[in-house]
Structures are given as structure tokens and as C-alpha cells.
N, C-alpha and C positions, 0 to 999 in steps of 0.2 A: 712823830719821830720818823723820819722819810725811812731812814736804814731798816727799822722794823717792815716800813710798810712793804719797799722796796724788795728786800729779801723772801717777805712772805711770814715772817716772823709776827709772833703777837705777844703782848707782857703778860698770856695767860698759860701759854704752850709749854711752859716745863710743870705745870701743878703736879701735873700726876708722875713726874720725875723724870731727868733725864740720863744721858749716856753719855762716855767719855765721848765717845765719836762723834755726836752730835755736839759736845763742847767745842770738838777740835774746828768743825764744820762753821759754828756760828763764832769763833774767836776769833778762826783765821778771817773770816769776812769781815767781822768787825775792824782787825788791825788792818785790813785794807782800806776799807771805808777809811778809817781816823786817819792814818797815813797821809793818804790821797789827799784829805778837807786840809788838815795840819802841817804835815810835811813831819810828824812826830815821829821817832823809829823804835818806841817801844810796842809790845807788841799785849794782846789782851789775854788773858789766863784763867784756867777756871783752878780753884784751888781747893781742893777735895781735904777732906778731915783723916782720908787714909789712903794706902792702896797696897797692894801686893803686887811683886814683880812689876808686868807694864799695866795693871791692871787698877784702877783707881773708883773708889766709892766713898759714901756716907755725905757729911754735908757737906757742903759746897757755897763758895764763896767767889763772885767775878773780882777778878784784879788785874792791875796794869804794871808790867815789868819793863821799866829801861834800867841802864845801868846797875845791873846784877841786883835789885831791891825790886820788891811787887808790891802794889800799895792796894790796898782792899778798898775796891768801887761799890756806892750803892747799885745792885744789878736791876736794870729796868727788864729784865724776861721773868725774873720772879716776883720781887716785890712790886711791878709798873710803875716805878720810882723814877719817873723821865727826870722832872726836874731835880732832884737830886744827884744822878747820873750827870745832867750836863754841868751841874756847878762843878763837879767831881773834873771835869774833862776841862774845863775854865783854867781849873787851879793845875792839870799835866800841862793846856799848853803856854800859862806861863812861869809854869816851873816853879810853879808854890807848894811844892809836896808838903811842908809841912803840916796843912791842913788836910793831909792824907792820913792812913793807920800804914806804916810800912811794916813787913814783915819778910822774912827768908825763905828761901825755896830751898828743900830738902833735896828732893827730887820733881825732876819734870820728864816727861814725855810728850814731843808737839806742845799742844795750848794745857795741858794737864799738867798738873804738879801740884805737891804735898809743903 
């Protein structure tokens, strides 16, 4: 997976947990990369199980947000789900959401939200 390689990232580097800021750091990269390859203008999210004020924890789920709906991706930095991840991205860029899980964004801040 070049982007992992590319970035410096590996599908083992969040076990021991990560932080909003490092969500915000590797989504925004991500929706650049997919952008870039795609021409797509949604953008990638990490979707936390809670947060307080701008402040966001517990578990955590990657998903992809265009037109106001986020659809929950397998994440290749936790599970190292490459090939599930790309079929995932297959099915955004030809606009096959329905074999996506959509779901609503309560709140978001940058690439975070509930």
C-alpha cells in the first residue's frame, strides 16, 4: 500500500492507541492522496465513540464523508485490512455506497467527529 509506505505509516502504529491529532494528521493525508489518485472530494474521518467539547476519545472507527453522510471503512492502520480498505474505495469511487454502512455525524472537528 504505496500511501502507508510513502507517509511512513504502518498497519501496526495505532495498537497501543492513538490521538485526535494524529487522526487529524493521517486523514488529512489520506484525503489528499485519494483526492489526488480519484479526483473524489470527500474527505476521510476518524469517528470516535464520544467526546467532550473539541476534545474526542474511546473507540474509534475510519470513514469517508461526502455529501453530508460518512460511510464506515475497514481501516488498514488498525485492523491491516489493505484489501478490504481498497474494495471499500472501489465501491466510493464508483459511487456504490450502498455496499458501504452509512451513518451521521453529530459533531465534527477537522478529520474527528462523533
Amino acid at each position: 500500500m504505496n500511501f502507508l509506505e510513502n507517509n511512513g505509516y504502518s498497519t501496526s502504529m495505532w495498537e497501543s492507541g492513538f490521538n485526535q491529532n494524529q487522526a487529524n494528521e493521517v486523514c488529512a493525508e489520506l484525503t489528499k492522496w485519494f483526492s489526488q489518485d480519484s479526483g473524489e472530494s470527500g474527505e476521510f474521518l476518524i469517528l470516535w465513540s464520544d467526546g467532550d467539547g473539541s476534545s474526542f476519545f474511546g473507540d474509534a472507527e475510519l470513514a469517508y464523508f461526502t455529501d453530508g453522510v460518512a460511510y464506515v471503512l475497514p481501516n488498514p492502520f488498525v485492523e491491516g485490512s489493505a484489501e478490504a480498505f481498497f474494495s471499500a474505495l472501489i465501491s466510493v469511487t464508483n459511487h456504490h455506497f450502498e455496499a458501504l454502512y452509512p451513518t451521521e455525524i453529530r459533531k465534527r472537528v477537522l478529520y474527528n467527529a462523533i
